[in-house]
N, C-alpha and C positions, 0 to 999 in steps of 0.2 A: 603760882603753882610751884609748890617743892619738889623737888629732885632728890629721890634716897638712894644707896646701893643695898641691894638686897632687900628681903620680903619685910612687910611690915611688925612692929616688934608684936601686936596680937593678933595673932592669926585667927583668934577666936573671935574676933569682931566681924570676918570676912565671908562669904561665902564659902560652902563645901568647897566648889571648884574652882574657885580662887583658889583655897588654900592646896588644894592638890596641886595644882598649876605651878605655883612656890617649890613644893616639896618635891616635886619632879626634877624643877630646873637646882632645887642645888644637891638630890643626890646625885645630878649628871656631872656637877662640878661646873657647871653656868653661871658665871657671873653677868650679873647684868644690872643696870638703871633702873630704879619705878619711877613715874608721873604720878600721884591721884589727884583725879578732877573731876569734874563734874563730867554726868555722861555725855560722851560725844557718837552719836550716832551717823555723823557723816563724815567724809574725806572733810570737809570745808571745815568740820567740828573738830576735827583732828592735828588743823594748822598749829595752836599754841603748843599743842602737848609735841608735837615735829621738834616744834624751836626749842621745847624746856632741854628734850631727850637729845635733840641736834643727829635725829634722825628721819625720816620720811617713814611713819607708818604704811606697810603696803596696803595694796586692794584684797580681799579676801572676799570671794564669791564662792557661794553654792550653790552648784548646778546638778540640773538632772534631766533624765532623758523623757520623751514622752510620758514614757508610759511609769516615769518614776520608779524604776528597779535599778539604774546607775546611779550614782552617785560620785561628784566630783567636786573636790574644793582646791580652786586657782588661785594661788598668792600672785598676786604681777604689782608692776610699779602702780603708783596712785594717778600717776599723770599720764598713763595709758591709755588710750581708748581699747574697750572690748570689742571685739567684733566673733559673733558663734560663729560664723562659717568656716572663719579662719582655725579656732579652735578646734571644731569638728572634724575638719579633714586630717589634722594630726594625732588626733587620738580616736579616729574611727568609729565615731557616736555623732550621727543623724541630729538633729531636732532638740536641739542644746536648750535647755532655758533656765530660770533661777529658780530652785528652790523652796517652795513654801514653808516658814517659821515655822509651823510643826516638825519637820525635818530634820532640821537644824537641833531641834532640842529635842527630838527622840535618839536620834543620831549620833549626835556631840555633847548634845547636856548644854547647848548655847544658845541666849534669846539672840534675835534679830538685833544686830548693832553691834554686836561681841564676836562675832564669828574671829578664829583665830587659827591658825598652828595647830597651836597648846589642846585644839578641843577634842583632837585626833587622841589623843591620852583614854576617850571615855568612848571611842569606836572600838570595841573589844572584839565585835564579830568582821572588823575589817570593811565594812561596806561601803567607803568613802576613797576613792583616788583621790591620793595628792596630784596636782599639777604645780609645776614652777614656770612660771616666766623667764626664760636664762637672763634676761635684762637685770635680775635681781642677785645674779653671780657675782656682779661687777662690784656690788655695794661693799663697803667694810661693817659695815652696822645692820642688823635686822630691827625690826619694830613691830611691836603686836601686841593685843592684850593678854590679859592672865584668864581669858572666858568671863573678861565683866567688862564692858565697858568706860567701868568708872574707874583706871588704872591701865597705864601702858607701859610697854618694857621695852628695853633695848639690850642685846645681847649680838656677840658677834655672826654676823654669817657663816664660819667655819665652825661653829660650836652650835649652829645650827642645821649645817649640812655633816659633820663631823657625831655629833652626840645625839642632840634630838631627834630627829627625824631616823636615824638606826632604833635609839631608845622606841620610838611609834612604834618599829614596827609596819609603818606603810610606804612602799615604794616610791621612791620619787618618781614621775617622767617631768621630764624637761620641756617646756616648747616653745616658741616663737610668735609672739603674737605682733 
């Protein structure tokens, strides 16, 4: 697996939202690492591209409420266990559960296995809380993909708490899992 700095030299070879996901992070002035590999659709899949980028890609869930009118996507460590109840009581939402892939890609423009960050870029009407794990403050390094799973990125925390996430447009909350 190679290791590049910055987006691929043809962006036309890539997906739509790949290439947005590129063009976001370097008019933010984001510098960051690529991985491209074969898709990894699980934490387990996710190990070599860890070691290329010498980062820990996070967890990235989306959740919703019963009746599917909230919408929440949690970055936490990869080595965390989830627990809803605990989630729920800090952000005052009942009956937590994951998501169904339609969702995801009506929502974000992301298949199941790609969820990201970066997917919040294509939530224009707002309807997805961010959640952070504060366990992920600690890191010097972020990890995630570009909304493809066959490529991951490493850029710093502070240029993701700092530029990204203002650039979204969607509030952080913080919590404790």
């Amino acid at each position: 697996m190679e290791v590049f700095n910055g987006p691929p030299e043809d962006l036309r070879r890539r997906l739509p939202k790949e290439q947005r996901a590129y063009e976001l992070l370097d008019r933010l002035e984001i510098g960051y690492r690529r991985a491209d590999h074969d898709p990894a659709m699980t934490m387990e899949a996710c190990a070599a591209v860890d070691q290329a980028l010498d980062v820990v890609l996070c967890k990235n869930l989306l959740l919703c409420d019963r009746q599917c009118t909230r919408f929440y996507l949690l970055l936490m460590p990869a080595d965390k266990p989830f627990k809803t109840s605990v989630l729920s009581k800090q952000i005052g939402s009942s009956r937590l559960s994951f998501a169904a892939g339609e969702y995801m890609e009506r929502l974000l423009d992301i298949c199941p296995g790609s969820l990201s960050v970066l997917g919040l870029m294509n939530d224009r009407e707002k309807k997805v809380r961010l959640l952070m794990d504060r366990d992920l403050l600690d890191q010097e390094w972020f990890g995630c993909h570009p909304c493809v799973n066959t490529s991951s990125l490493r850029f710093s925390t502070g240029d993701l708490l700092d530029k990204l996430i203002p650039a979204l447009g969607h509030e952080l909350t913080l919590v404790d899992l």
